[in-house]
C-alpha positions in Angstrom: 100.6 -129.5 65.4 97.5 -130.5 67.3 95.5 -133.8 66.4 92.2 -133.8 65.4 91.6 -137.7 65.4 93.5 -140.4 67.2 95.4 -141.8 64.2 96.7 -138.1 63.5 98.2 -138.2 67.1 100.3 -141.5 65.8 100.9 -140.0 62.4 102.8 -136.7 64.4 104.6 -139.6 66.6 106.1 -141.5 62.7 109.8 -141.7 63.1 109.9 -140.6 66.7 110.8 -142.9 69.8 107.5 -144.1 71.7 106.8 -146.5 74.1 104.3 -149.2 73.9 102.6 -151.2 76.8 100.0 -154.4 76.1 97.7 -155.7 77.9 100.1 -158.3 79.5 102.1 -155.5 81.0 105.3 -155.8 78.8 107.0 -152.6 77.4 108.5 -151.8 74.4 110.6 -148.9 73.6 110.9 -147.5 69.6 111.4 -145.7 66.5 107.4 -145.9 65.3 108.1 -146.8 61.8 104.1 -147.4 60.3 100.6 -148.6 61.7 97.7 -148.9 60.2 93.7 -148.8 61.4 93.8 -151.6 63.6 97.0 -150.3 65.1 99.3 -152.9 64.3 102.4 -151.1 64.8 105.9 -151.7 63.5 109.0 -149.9 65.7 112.4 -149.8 64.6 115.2 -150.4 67.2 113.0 -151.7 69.6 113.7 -152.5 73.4 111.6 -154.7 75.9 111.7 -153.0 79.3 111.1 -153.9 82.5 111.4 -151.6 85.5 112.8 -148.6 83.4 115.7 -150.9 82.5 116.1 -152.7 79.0 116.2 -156.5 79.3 116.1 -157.2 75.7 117.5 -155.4 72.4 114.8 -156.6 69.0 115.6 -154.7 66.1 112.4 -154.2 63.9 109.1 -155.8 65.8 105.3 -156.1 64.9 103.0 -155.7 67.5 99.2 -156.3 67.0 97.2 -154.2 67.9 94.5 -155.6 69.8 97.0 -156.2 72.8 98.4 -152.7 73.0 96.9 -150.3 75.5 99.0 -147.2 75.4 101.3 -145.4 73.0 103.2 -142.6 74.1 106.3 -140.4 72.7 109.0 -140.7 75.0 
């Protein structure tokens, strides 16, 4: 299914594991569970990385959306 606007990109990425990096550099790996137009995101079974490796297990997290650069499937 190809996206015709940016939010229909995220929509085809609900319930699938992405990754998230912010503007401080941190990553976090997840089920993306909802966003909304300001991209605050919520991801299920999150994971902070670091180097490819996990360095913390989170549960559910909120992330804002102003500090996220980059959301990708994984």
């Amino acid at each position: 299914m190809e996206a015709a606007r940016p939010l229909d990109a995220l929509n085809n990425a609900r319930n699938k594991r992405v990754i998230v990096e912010l503007k401080n550099g941190k990553q976090f790996v997840g089920k993306l569970k909802s966003f909304d137009i300001h991209i605050n995101t919520v991801l299920d079974e999150a994971e902070e990385m670091e180097g490819g490796k996990t360095t913390r297990k989170l549960g559910t997290i909120f992330i804002r959306g102003d500090t996220i650069i980059l959301i990708t499937p994984q």
